[in-house]
C-alpha positions in Angstrom: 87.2 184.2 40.4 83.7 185.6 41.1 82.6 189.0 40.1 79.6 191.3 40.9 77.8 193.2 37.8 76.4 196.2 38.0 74.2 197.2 35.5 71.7 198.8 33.7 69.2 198.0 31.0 67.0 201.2 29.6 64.1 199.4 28.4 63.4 202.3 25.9 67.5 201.7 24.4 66.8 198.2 24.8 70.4 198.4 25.6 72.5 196.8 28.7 75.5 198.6 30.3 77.4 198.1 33.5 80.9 197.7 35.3 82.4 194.6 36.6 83.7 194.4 40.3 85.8 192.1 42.1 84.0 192.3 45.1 80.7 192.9 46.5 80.8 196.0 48.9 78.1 198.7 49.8 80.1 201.5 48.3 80.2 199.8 44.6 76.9 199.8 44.4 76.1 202.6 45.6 78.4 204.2 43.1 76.9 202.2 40.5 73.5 203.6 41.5 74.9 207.2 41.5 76.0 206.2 37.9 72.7 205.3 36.7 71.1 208.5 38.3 73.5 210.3 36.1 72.7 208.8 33.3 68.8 210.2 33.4 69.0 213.5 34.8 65.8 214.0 34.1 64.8 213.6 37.5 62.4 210.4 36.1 61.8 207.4 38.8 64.7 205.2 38.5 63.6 201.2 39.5 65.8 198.8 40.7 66.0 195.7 40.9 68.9 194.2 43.8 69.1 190.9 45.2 69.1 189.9 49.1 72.9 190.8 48.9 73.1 192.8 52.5 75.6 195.3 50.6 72.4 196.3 48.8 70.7 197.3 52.3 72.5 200.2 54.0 71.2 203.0 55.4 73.4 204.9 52.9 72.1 203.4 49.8 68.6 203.7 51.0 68.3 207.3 52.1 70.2 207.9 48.9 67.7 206.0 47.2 64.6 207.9 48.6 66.1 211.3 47.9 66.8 210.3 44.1 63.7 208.7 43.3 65.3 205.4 42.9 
C-alpha cells in the first residue's frame, strides 16, 4: 500500500513531524497545512515545499495559503 506524508521539519527544532494518509486528497493537505499554521501562531511566514501532486493546487489551498502567509 502507498501512503502520502505530511509533514513538517522546523529547521530551528531540527525536528520532523507529520501524519500519514492513505490517500492523496486536497482536503488532507490542506488540513495538514492548517496544522502547521497552528503550530506557529506567531503569525511568522510559513514555506512550503509541495510537489506537482494537483491535490496540492486548489483554489482552496491557495487562497488559504495567501491569507496565512504560507
Amino acid at each position: 500500500m502507498v501512503t502520502c506524508f505530511h509533514g513538517c521539519y522546523p529547521v530551528g527544532d531540527d525536528t520532523l513531524w507529520g501524519v500519514n494518509r492513505r490517500r492523496k486528497e486536497a482536503v488532507n493537505s490542506l488540513t495538514a497545512l492548517k496544522s502547521i499554521r497552528a503550530a506557529r501562531p506567531d503569525g511568522a511566514p510559513i514555506y512550503a515545499i509541495m510537489d506537482n501532486l494537483s491535490a496540492h493546487k486548489g483554489t482552496k489551498i491557495r487562497a488559504w495559503a495567501k491569507k496565512n502567509k504560507v
